[in-house]
N, C-alpha and C positions, 0 to 999 in steps of 0.2 A: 504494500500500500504506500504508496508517494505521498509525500509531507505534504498536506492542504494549504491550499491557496486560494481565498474565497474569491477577491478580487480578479485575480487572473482565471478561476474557472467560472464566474458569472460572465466577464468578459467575451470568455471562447464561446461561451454556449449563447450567449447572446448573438455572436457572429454566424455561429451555425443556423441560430433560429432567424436570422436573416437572409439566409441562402437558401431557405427551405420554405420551397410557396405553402400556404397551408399552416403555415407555423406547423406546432409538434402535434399534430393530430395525426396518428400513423393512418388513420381507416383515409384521409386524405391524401396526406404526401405522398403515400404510395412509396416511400422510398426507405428500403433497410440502413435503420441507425449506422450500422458500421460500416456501408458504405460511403455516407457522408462522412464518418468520426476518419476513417482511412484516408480519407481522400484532404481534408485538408489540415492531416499531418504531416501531407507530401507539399516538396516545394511546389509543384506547377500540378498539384491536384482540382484546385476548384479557379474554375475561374469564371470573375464576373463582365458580362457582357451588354454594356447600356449602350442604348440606341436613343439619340435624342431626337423630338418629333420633326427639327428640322432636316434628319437625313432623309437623303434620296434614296440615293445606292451607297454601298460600298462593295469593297473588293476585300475577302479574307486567305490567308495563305497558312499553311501549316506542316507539319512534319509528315504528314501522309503522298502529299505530292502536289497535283494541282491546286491552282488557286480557284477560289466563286466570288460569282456575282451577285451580290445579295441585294435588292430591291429593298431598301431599307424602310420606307414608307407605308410599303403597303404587304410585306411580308411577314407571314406567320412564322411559329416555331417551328410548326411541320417542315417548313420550305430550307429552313434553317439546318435542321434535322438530312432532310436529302442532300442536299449540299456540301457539306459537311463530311459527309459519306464518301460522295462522291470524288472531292478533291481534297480539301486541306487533312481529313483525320481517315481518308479511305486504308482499310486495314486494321487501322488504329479503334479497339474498345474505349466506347466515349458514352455519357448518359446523360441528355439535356433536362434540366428539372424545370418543367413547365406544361403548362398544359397547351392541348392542339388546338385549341381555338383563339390565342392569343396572338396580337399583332406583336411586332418586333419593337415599332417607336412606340417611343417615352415607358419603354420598359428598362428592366434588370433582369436576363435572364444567366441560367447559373448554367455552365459546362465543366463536367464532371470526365479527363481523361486520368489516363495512366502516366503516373511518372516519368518526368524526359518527354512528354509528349509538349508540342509546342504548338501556338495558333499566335496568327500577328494581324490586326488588321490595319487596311490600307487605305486613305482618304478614299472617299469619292463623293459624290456630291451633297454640297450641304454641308454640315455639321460633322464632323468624323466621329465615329464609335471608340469610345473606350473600353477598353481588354484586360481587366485586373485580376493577379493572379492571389488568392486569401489563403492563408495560412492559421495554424492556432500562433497565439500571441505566449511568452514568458518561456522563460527554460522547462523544461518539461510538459509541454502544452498539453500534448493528449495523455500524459499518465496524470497530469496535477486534474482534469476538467474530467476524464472518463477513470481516473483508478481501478472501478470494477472490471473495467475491458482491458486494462494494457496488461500485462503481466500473469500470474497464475492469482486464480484459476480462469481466467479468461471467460468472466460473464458476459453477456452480451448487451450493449447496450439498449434502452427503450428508451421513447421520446418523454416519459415519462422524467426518466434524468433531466430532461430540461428547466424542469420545473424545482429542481435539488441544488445544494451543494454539498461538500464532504466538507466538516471541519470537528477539530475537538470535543468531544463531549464536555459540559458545564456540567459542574455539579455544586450543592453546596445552598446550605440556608444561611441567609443575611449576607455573607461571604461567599462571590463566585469562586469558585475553583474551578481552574482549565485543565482537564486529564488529559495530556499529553499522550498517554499510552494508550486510549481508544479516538476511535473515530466515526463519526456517526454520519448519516444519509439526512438533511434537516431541509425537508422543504421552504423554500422561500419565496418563490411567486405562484401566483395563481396558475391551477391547469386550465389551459385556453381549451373552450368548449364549443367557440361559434365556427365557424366554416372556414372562414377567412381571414388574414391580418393586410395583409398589402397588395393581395393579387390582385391586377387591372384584366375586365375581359371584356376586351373594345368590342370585338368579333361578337362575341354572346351576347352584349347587353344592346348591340345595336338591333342584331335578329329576336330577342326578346322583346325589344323597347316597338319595332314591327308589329310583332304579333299582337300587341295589348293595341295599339292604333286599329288594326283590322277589326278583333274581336268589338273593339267600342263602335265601329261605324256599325259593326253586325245589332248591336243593342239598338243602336239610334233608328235602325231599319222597321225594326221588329214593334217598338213604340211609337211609330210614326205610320203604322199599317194595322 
């Protein structure tokens, strides 16, 4: 068990729950804790990919080979997704965390390859995309923020952790005493229960915001006959 660090594992697991659409609701994110916790323990494991609403296009290039052309405006994750395949990570196991109905501007969407894997993107029109690659933060980042997972016996992490940190048991009446020699699981923020924390779903909410238009002329038809 790694000597606790509250500061530095609220920190990580904060940056985690920012890379993770959905916050920590596994039945949402869909995505296995330890492939997030693995991935940005690595130097060039997660990396973040914002598209601001004034891009056009851009051009991305990576260790797989070819370079794409990414319609920056009006392209989904999906398109992102083939592309990506195709040229810059073709070969290369990569896992985009986002959902397929999502447009690309004025997002942050999270790409998730293998170590030593590399992606660079390249002006094009408009606004250029920035590419940032996140890591855990402090010396021991992933044994100080997951301890149940790094080492023996090799728990597995749950989103539930999100909602923890590891520090000293308190004991003691009138007088705290800090027990050095254990260490305890101490909840400290609320488990997030609603659906969503920051996902944007341009796509969804315009063909939703549609359909309530249509259904109301159908109402206005039916009391006017």
């Amino acid at each position: 068990m790694a000597t606790p660090n509250v500061s530095v594992e609220q920190s990580n697991k904060a940056a985690l729950r920012g890379v993770t659409r959905g916050g920590s609701n596994p039945w949402y994110e869909g995505v296995d804790p330890a492939i997030m916790v693995n991935a940005l323990a690595q130097a060039s494991g997660v990396l973040e990919l914002v598209v601001p609403s004034t891009n056009t296009y851009f051009t991305i290039s990576g260790t797989g080979g070819n370079s794409a052309n990414i319609s920056g405006a009006t392209a989904q994750v999906s398109g992102l997704v083939a592309a990506l395949s195709a040229g810059p990570l073709n070969g290369v196991p990569f896992y985009v965390n986002a959902g397929g109905a999502n447009y690309l501007k004025n997002t942050t969407t999270t790409i998730i390859v293998p170590s030593g894997a590399v992606l660079t993107v390249i002006s094009g029109g408009g606004t250029t995309p920035t590419l940032t690659a996140l890591t855990f933060s402090g010396s021991n980042g992933e044994a100080v923020t997951y301890p149940n997972y790094v080492g023996a016996p090799n728990a597995v992490p749950t989103w539930i952790d999100d909602a923890t940190v590891h520090a000293y048991q308190v004991t003691g009446q009138g007088a705290i005493v800090q027990d050095t020699t254990r260490v305890v699981q101490t909840q400290v923020r609320q488990i997030q229960t609603n659906i969503s924390e920051t996902q944007q779903y341009d796509g969804y909410l315009a063909s939703y915001s549609g359909n309530l238009y249509v259904t109301g002329q159908k109402r206005t038809y039916r009391q006017q006959s």
